[in-house]
C-alpha positions in Angstrom: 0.0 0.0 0.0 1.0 3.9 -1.1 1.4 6.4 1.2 -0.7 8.0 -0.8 -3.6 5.9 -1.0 -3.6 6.0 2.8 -3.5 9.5 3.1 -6.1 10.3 0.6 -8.0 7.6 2.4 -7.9 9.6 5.8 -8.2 13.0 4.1 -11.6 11.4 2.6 -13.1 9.7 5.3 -12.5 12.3 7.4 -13.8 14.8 5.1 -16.9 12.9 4.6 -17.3 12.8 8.3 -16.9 16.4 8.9 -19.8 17.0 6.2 -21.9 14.4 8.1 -21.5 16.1 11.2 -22.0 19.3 10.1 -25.3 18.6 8.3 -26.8 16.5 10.8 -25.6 19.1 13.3 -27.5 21.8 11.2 -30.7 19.8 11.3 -31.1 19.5 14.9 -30.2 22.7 15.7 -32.8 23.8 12.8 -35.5 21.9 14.3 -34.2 23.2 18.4 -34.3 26.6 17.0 -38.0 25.9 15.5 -38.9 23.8 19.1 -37.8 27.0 21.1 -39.6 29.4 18.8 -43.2 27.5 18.9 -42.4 27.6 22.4 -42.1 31.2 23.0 -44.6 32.0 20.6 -46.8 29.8 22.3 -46.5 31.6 25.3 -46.7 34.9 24.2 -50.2 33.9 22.3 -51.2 32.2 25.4 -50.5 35.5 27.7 -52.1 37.6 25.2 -55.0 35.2 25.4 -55.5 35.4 29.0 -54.7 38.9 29.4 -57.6 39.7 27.1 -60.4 37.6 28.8 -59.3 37.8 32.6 -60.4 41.0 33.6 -64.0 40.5 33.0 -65.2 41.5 35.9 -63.5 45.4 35.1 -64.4 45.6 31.7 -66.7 47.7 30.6 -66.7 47.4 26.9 -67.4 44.5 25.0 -68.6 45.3 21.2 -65.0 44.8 20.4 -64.1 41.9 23.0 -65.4 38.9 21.2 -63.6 40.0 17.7 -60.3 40.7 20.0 -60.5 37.1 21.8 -61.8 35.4 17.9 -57.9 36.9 16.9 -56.2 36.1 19.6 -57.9 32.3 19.4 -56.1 32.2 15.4 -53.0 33.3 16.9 -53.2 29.8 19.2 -54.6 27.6 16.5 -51.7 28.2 14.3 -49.1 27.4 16.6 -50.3 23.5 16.7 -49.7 21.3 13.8 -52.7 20.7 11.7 -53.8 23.9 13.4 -56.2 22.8 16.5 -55.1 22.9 20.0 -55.7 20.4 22.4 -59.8 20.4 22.7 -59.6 21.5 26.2 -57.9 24.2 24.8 -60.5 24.2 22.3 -63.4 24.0 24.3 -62.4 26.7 26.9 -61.7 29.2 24.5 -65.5 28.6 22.8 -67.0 28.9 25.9 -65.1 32.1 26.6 -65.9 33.2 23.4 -69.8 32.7 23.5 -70.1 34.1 26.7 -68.6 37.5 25.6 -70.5 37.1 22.8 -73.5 36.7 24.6 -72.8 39.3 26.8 -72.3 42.0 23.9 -75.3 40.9 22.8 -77.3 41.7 26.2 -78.1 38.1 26.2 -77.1 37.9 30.0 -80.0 37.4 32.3 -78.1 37.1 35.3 -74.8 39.0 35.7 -73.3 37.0 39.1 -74.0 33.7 37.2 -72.0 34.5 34.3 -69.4 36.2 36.3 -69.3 32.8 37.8 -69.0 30.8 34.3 -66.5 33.1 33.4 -63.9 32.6 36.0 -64.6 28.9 35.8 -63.8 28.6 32.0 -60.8 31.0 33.0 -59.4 28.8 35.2 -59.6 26.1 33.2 -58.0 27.3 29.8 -55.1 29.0 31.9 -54.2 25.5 33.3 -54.9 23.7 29.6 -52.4 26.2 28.4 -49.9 25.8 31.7 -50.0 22.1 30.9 -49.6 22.3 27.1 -46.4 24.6 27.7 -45.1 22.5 30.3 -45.7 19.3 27.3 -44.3 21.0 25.0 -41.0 20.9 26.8 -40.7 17.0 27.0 -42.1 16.8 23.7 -42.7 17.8 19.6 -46.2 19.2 18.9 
């Protein structure tokens, strides 16, 4: 065997190996990058989200408030694949929106009982969205 052969043999193989590395190494970081921005965009949508149907109680206008949580909904339905949270998720933030819906509308009969469904459906879409962050950081999707 040539010296040669042998050292175009290293030079190769370890060429080829640096290219592997380097590829494979820009994929996962790709997809880490992509994992931690879904992850902060997820939370910002979710803060957004709560921030605009907590204070319920305080607010005083609300021809705008069901458009303003129907945006801030989209924001959370495109940061899940195939575009639909988890149907907790799902279900909380109907609820929410039909009761400010109902409650532009003047559709409220009884103002203590819906204060009550409120901060029920509250309560339970900020800990469906606790829980999906807190997933999302031991898992894709």
């Amino acid at each position: 065997m040539q010296w040669g052969e042998v050292l175009s043999a290293v030079l190769a193989g370890g060429l080829a190996g640096q290219l592997t590395a380097a590829f494979l190494g820009y994929r996962y970081a790709a997809r880490r990058e992509f994992d931690n921005w879904i992850r902060d965009e997820r939370y910002r949508a979710f803060s957004d989200l709560l921030v605009c149907v907590a204070p319920f109680a305080t607010r005083d206008e609300f021809d705008t408030w069901p458009d303003e949580i129907r945006t801030l909904s989209q924001r959370v339905y495109l940061l899940y694949p195939g575009g639909r949270p988890p149907e907790d998720i799902c279900r909380c933030i109907e609820s929410l929106f039909n009761l400010a819906l109902d409650r532009k509308r003047g559709r409220v009969p009884d103002v203590a009982e819906w204060k009550t469904a409120m901060r029920r459906e509250n309560r339970a879409l900020r800990e469906g969205l606790a829980q999906a962050i807190h997933r999302s950081r031991h898992s894709r999707g």
